[in-house]
N, C-alpha and C positions, 0 to 999 in steps of 0.2 A: 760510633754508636748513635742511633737516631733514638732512642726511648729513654736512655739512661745518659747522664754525666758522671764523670769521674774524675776524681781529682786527686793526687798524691799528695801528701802534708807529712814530710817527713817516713816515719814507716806506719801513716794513718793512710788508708783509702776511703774517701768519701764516698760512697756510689749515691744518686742522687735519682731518685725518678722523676722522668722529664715529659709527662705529660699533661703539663698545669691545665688545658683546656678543657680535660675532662678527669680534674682531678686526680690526674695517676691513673687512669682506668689500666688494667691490666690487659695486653693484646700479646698473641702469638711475638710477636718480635723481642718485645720486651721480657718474655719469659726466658728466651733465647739468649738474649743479650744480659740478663741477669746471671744465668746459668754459667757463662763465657767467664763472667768477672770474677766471679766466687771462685771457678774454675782457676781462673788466673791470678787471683789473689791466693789460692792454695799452695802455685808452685812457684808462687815470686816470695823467697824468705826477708827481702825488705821489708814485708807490710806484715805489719805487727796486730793491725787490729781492724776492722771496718767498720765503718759509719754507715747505715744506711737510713736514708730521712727521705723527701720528696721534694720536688721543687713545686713553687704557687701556695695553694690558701688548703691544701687540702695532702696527707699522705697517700693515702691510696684508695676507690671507691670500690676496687674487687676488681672485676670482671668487665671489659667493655664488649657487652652483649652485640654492640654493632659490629663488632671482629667477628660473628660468625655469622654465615650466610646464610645459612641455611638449615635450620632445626629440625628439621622433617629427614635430612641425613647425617645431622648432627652426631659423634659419637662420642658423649662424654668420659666414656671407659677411654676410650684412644687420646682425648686431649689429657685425660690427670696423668695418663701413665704415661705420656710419651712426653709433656710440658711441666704441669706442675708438681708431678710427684719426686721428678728426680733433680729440681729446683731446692723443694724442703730439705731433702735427703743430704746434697750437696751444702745448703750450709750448714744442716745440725751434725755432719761429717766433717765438718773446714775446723780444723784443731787451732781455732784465732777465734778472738774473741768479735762478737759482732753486738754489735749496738744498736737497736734501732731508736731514730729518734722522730717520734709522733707526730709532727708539725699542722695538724688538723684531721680533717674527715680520715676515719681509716672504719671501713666497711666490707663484708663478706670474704673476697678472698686476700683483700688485704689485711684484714684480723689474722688469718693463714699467716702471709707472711711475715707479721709484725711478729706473732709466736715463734717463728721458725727462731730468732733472731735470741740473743743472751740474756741479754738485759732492755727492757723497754723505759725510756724518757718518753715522755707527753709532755706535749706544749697542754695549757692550763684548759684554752679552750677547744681542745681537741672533743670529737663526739667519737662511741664506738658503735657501732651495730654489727650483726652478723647478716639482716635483709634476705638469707635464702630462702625462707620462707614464704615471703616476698612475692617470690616466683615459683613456688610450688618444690622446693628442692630443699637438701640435707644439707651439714656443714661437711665442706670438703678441704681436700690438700691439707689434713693433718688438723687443721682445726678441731675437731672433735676430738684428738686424743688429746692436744694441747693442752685444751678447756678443761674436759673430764680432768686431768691430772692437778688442773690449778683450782676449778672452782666446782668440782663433784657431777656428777651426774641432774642431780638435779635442778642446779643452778645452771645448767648447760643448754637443759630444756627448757627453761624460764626462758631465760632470755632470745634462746631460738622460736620458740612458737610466737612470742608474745613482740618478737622484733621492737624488744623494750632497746633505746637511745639511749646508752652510760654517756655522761661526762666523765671528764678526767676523774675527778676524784671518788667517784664511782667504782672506776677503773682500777683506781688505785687503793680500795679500800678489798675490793676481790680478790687484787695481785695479779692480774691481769699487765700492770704495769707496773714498773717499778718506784719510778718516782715522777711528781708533775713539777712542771718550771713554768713558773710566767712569764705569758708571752712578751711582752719586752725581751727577756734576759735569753730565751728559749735557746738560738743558735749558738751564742757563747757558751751556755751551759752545756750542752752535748758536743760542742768541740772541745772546750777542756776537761770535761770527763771522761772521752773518748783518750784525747792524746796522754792523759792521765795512765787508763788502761794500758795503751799503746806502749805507754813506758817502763812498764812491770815487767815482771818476772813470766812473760809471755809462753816462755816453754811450759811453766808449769800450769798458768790459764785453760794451753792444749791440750796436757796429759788428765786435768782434772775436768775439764771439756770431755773429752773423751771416755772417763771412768764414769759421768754421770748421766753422760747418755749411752752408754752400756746397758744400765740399768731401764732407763725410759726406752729402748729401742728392742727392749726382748715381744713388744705387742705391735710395734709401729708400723713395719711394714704389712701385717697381717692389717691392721687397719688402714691402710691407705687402700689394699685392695680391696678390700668391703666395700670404701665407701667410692671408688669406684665404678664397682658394679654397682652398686644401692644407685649413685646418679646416671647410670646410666637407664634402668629401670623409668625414674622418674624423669629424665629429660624426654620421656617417649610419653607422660602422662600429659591428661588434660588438665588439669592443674598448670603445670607449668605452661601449656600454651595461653590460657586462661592470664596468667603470668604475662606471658610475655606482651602479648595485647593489651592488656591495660595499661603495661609500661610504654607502650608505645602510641598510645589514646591517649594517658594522660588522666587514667581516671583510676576510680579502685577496683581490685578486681574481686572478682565473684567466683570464690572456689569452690568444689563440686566435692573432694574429696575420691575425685578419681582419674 
C-alpha cells in the first residue's frame, strides 16, 4: 500500500492515511487502496473492529485537486461512481464497527469519509469545513445525506455556503462528532476505545450496524446519484474554473454565479 498504513493489533485494524505532505489529500490510489482494505477487513473474521485516523498534523484535506489533470475532460459523474461512491457504500455495508479518529484538518471529502465511519473521536484541536464551495461545487460522496440526517437541512446549508471553520467542540455540540479528546491524550484514547469496541459483543455491533442502516439507506443511493450528476454539471461550470484558478494563484476568487 503506498497511500494508506495498516496495522493489525489483535482483532483491531488500524488503517491509517499516509499522505502527511498534503495532509491526507485524497488521490485515485488511495480511494483504491482504501476500497481493498475495507474489502479485506470484511472477509478477514479476525478483525473485529477498524480504526481509521491519519498520519501527520492533519486527517484528511478532501480532494488532492493536483490528481486530476485535466478539468476541461474531467468527469465527475465517472470519478464519485466509479471511486468514491462504492468506497461509502462499502464501509456503511462492512457489518464491523469503524471508528474514525479525527487527528486534525478534515475538510471536503474528508468530512465524506469521516461520516461514512460509526462513531467519530476528534483530537481537541481538530478544524472541520466542507470548502466545496470554495471551488464552485455541491457536497459530495454522501456528505449531504450524512449532514441533512445529523444536522437538518438548514444547518447543512450554513455551513456549505458560508464555508464557516467548526472546531472541535463545535463539531461536537452539532453531532457531527462524537466525542473530543485532548490532544496530548488523543492516540491513546481512540486506541482504547477502539480495542474496547473491538472486544464486545461485535456480532451484534453488525447485525444492529446493519438494521440501522436499513433504515438510513432506503434514500442513499438515490442520493449519491444526484449528487453525482448535480457535480458533474457544475465541474463543467465557470464558477468552478474561477475556483480552481484562484486555488492555484493564491488568491480569492471572484464567482459569477455561472
Amino acid at each position: 500500500m503506498e497511500t494508506i498504513k495498516l496495522e493489525k493489533l489483535d482483532n483491531l485494524l488500524v488503517i491509517k492515511l499516509n499522505r502527511p505532505e498534503s495532509l491526507n489529500a485524497i488521490n485515485k490510489r488511495m480511494l483504491s487502496e482504501l476500497y481493498q482494505a475495507f474489502s479485506d477487513a470484511q472477509k478477514d473474521n479476525s478483525i473485529r473492529t477498524v480504526l481509521l485516523t491519519g498520519e501527520g498534523k492533519g486527517f484528511c484535506s478532501g480532494q488532492d485537486l493536483k490528481d486530476i489533470e485535466n478539468f476541461e475532460s474531467f468527469s465527475f459523474y465517472d470519478h464519485l461512481v466509479n471511486y468514491y461512491n462504492p468506497l461509502i457504500l462499502k464501509m456503511k455495508q462492512l457489518e464491523k464497527p469503524i471508528i474514525v479518529g479525527i487527528n486534525g484538518t478534515c475538510a471536503g471529502a474528508g468530512i465524506s469519509l469521516a461520516l461514512a465511519g460509526d462513531i467519530r473521536i476528534a483530537k481537541k484541536s481538530s478544524k472541520f469545513t466542507l470548502a466545496f464551495s470554495n471551488i464552485g461545487l455541491i457536497t459530495d460522496s454522501g456528505s449531504s445525506y450524512f449532514l441533512v440526517k445529523l444536522i437538518g437541512i438548514s444547518k447543512t446549508l450554513e455551513i456549505l455556503w458560508t464555508n464557516e471553520v467548526l472546531d472541535s467542540q463545535k463539531a461536537l455540540e452539532l453531532g457531527i462528532v462524537n466525542r473530543v479528546v485532548e490532544d496530548e491524550v488523543f492516540e491513546k484514547e481512540i486506541l482504547e476505545f477502539s480495542i474496547k469496541i473491538a472486544n464486545g459483543p461485535t456480532k451484534a455491533y453488525g447485525i444492529s450496524k446493519r438494521l440501522l442502516n436499513k433504515i438510513e439507506e432506503l434514500t442513499l443511493i438515490e442520493v449519491l446519484e444526484l449528487e453525482a450528476q448535480y457535480q458533474e454539471v457544475l465541474g463543467k461550470s465557470e464558477d468552478f474554473k474561477e475556483g480552481i484558478r484562484a486555488f492555484l494563484e493564491k488568491r480569492k476568487p471572484e464567482f459569477k454565479g455561472k
